[in-house]
C-alpha positions in Angstrom: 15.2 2.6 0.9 15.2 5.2 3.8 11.8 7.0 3.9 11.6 10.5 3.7 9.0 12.7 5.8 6.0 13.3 2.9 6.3 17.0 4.1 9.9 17.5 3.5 9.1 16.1 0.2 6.9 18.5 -0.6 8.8 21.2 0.3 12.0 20.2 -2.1 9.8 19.5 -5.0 6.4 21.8 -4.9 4.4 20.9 -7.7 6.3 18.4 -9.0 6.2 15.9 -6.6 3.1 13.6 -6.9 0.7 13.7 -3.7 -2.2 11.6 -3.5 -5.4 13.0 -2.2 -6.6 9.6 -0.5 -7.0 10.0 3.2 -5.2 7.1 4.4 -4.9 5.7 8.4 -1.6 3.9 9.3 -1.9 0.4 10.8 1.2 -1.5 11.3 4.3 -0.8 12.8 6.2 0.9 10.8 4.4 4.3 10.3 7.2 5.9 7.8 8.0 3.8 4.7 9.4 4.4 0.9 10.2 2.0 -1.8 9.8 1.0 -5.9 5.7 0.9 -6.5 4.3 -2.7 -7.4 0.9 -3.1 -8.4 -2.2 -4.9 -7.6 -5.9 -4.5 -8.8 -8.8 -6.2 -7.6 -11.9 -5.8 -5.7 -13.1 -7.4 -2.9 -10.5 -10.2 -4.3 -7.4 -10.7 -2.3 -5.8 -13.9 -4.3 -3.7 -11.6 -6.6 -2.4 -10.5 -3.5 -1.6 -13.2 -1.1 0.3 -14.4 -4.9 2.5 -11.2 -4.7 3.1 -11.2 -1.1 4.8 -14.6 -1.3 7.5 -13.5 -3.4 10.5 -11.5 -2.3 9.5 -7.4 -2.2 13.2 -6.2 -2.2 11.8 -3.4 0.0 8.8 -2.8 -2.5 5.8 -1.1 -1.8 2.8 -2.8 -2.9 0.1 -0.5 -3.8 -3.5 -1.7 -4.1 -6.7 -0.4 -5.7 -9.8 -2.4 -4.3 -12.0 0.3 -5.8 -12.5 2.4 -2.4 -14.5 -1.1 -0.9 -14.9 -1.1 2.8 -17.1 -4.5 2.3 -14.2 -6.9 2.6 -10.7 -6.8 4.4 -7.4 -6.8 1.6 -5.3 -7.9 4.0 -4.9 -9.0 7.8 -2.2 -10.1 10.2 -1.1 -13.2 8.2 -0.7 -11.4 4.8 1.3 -8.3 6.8 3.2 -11.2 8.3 4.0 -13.0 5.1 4.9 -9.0 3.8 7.1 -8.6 6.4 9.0 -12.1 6.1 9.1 -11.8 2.4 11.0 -8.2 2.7 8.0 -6.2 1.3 8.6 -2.2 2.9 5.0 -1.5 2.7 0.9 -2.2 1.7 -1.1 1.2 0.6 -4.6 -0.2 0.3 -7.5 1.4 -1.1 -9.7 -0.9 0.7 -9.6 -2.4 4.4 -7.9 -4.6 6.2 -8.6 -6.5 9.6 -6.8 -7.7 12.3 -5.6 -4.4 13.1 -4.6 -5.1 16.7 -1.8 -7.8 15.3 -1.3 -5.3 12.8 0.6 -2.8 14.7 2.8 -5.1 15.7 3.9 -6.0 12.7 7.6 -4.4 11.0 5.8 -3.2 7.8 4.1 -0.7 6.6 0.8 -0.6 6.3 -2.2 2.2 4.9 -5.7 1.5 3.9 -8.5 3.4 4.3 -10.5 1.5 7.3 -11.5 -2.1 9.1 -13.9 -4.8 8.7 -13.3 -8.4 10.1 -15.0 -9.7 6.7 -12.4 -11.6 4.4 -12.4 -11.0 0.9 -12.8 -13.7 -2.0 -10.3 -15.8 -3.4 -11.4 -16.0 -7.0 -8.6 -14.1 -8.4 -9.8 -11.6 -10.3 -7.7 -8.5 -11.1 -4.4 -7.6 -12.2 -1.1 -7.3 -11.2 1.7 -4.7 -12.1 -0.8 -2.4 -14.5 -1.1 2.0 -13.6 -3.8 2.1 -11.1 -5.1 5.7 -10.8 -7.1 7.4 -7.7 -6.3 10.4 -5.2 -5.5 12.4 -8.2 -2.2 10.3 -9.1 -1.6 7.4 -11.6 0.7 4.5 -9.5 2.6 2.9 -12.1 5.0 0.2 -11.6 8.6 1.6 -10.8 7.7 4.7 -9.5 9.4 5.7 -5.8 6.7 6.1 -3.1 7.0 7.6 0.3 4.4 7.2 2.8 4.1 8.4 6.4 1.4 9.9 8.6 0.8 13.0 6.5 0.3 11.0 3.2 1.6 9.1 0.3 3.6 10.8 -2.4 5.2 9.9 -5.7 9.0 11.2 -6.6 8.9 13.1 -9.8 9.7 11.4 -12.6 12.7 12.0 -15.1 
């Protein structure tokens, strides 16, 4: 799916379109990326994750609540990697990640709120594909995201 600048967006849709308040920093390579919303939730948890990441995204977007934690890294160069191979468009983590050097190297999009070398647990606790809400929007499975420098926003729906 070609990504649309979040500001153009805007403008054709005003209140309708679905902008998330989350201040998010862009890490890998591609800065500008749109796609059908899949869901992960989990904190400080990444098994759920590498799970997903292993199947094929179709040019999904994968959008992860880790409940704001800047404890533990979501994901790092071998999960953006496996994104990447596996045709995923792009990661919008509430959480961290690490390895951000490698990270902007890699074709895929990638947001989260911050670093920390720290990996995360393996456990597997959490939920995949369920409405995860923060920044003021509800992410629900299905939904079309765009995401570039200026933010991430959600198409109207119907």
């Amino acid at each position: 799916m070609i990504a649309t600048a979040t500001a153009d967006l805007a403008d054709q849709y005003g209140d309708r379109l679905r902008v998330c308040d989350v201040q998010f920093t862009s890490y890998g390579a591609v800065r500008s990326f749109a796609g059908p919303v899949r869901t992960v939730s989990c904190h400080e948890d990444n098994a759920l994750l590498h799970e997903l990441l292993r199947t094929p995204g179709e040019g999904a977007v994968v959008v992860v609540d880790g409940g704001a934690s800047l404890s533990t890294a979501l994901v790092g160069d071998i999960m953006a990697n496996r994104a990447e191979a596996n045709g995923w468009a792009g990661l919008v983590l509430r959480g961290a990640i690490r390895d951000s050097v490698a990270l902007a190297e890699v074709r895929v999009g990638v947001q989260a709120l911050g670093t920390i070398p720290r990996k995360s647990g393996k456990a597997g606790r959490g939920a995949v594909d369920v409405p995860v809400s923060f920044g003021g929007v509800t992410f629900t499975p299905g939904d079309i995201l765009h995401a570039d420098q200026d933010g991430v926003v959600l198409l109207p729906t119907g």
